[in-house]
C-alpha positions in Angstrom: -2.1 19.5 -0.2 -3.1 23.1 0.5 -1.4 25.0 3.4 -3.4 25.0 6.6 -1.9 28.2 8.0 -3.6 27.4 11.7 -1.8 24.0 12.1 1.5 25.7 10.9 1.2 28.5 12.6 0.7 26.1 15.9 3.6 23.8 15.1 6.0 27.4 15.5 4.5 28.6 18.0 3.6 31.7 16.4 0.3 33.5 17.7 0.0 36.0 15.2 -0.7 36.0 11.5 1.9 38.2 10.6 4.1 35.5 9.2 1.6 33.8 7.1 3.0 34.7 3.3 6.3 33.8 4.6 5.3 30.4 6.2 3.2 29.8 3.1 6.5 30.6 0.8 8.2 28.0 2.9 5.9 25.5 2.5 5.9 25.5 -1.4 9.5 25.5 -1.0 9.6 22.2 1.8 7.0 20.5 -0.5 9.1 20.7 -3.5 12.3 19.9 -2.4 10.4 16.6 -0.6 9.7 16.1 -4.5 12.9 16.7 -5.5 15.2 14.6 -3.1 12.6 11.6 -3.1 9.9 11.5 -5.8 7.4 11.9 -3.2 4.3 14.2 -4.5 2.5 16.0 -1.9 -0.3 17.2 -4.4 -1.7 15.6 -7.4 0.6 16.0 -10.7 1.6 14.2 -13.6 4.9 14.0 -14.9 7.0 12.0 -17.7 9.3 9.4 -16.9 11.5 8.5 -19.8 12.7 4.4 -20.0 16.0 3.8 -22.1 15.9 0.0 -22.4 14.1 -2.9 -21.3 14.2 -3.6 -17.7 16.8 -6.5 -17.1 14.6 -8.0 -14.5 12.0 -11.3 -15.1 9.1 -9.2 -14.1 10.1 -6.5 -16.1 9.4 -4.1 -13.5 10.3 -0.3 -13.7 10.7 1.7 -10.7 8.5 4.9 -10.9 10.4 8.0 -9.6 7.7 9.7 -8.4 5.6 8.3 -5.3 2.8 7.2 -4.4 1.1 6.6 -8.1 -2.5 6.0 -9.2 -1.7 5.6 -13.1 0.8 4.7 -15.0 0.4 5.1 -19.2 3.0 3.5 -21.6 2.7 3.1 -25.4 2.3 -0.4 -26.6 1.8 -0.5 -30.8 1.6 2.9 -31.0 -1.4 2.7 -28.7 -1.5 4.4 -25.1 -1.8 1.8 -22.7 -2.8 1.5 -19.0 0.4 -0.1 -16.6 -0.1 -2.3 -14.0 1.1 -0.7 -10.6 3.3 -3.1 -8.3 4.1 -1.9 -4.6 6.7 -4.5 -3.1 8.0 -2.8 0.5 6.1 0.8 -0.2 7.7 1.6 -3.6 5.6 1.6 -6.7 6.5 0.0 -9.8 5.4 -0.6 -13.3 4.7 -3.6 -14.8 5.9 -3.3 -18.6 4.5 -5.2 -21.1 6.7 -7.6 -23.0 5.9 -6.2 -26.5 6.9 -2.6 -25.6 9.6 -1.0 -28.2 12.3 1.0 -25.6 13.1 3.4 -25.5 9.7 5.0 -23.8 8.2 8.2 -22.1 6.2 6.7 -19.4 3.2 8.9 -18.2 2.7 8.7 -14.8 -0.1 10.4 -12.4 1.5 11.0 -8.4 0.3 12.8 -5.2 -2.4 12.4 -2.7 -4.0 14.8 -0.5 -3.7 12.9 2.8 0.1 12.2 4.3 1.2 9.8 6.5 1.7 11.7 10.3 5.7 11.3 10.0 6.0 12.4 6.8 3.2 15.8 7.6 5.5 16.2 10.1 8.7 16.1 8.7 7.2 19.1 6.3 6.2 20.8 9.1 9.3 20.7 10.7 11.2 21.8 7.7 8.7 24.5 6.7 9.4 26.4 10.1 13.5 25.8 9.5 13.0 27.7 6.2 11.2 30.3 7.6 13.4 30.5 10.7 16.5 31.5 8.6 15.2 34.1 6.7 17.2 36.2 8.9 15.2 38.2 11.6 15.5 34.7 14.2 18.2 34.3 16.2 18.6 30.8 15.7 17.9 28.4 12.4 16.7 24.7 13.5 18.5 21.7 12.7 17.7 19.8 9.5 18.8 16.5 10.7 15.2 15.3 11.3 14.1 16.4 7.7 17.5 14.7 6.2 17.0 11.5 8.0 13.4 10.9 6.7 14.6 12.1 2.9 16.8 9.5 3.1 14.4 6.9 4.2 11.8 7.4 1.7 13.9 8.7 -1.3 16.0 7.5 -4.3 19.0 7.4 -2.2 20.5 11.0 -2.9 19.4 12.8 -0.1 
């Protein structure tokens, strides 16, 4: 999702454009560490997800470490193959097929260009804290806000 430097600039506050490269560093920044402490994408990418062994579950389900996905690719006989997507309580899994040899490199396509309000502004919110401690404010924000909704829609590490 590309910045929108008026709706930043409002959320600190800020009147003036002088900022702008250094709110639009800290977005990049808040956007990939989203991505890294919960698998959520923010923009469209694609990225690998490797499988060691068979999932020891009847549906033979795979949870997908990046969030939300629109495809999932596998190969089945040497073939690449299209994976059924599964959502049970908003986390996306893949449905393996029962003739896959493990281990596998799963390919699969995350990110969408609209966010949920909370999580828009939870980046928000965290994009001002990183520009606020760059060092010429007097005071940083707290990242308790940003920490509680990593936790809630990540793998459990943040």
């Amino acid at each position: 999702m590309p910045i929108d430097y008026a709706k930043v600039r409002n959320w600190s506050r800020k009147g003036h454009t002088e900022d702008d490269p250094a709110l639009g560093i800290a977005w990049e920044a808040a956007k990939r560490e989203l991505e890294m402490r919960t698998g959520w994408c923010v923009d469209p990418v694609t990225r690998t997800q490797y499988v060691a062994a068979e999932p020891n579950n009847e549906e033979l389900l795979v949870r997908l470490e990046r969030q939300p996905a629109t495809a999932v690719t596998g190969l089945v006989n040497e073939e690449v193959t299209s994976l059924t997507l599964v959502t049970i309580n908003g986390i996306q899994y893949a449905k393996m097929d029962a003739d896959m040899e493990y281990p596998l490199v799963l390919t699969v396509t995350a990110g969408t260009n609209t966010l949920n309000p909370l999580l828009e502004m939870a980046l928000l919110q965290r994009t001002i804290q990183l520009e606020a401690s760059r060092g010429d404010d007097t005071m940083t924000l707290p990242g308790d806000y940003w920490d509680r909704i990593c936790r809630m829609l990540g793998k459990g590490i943040g």
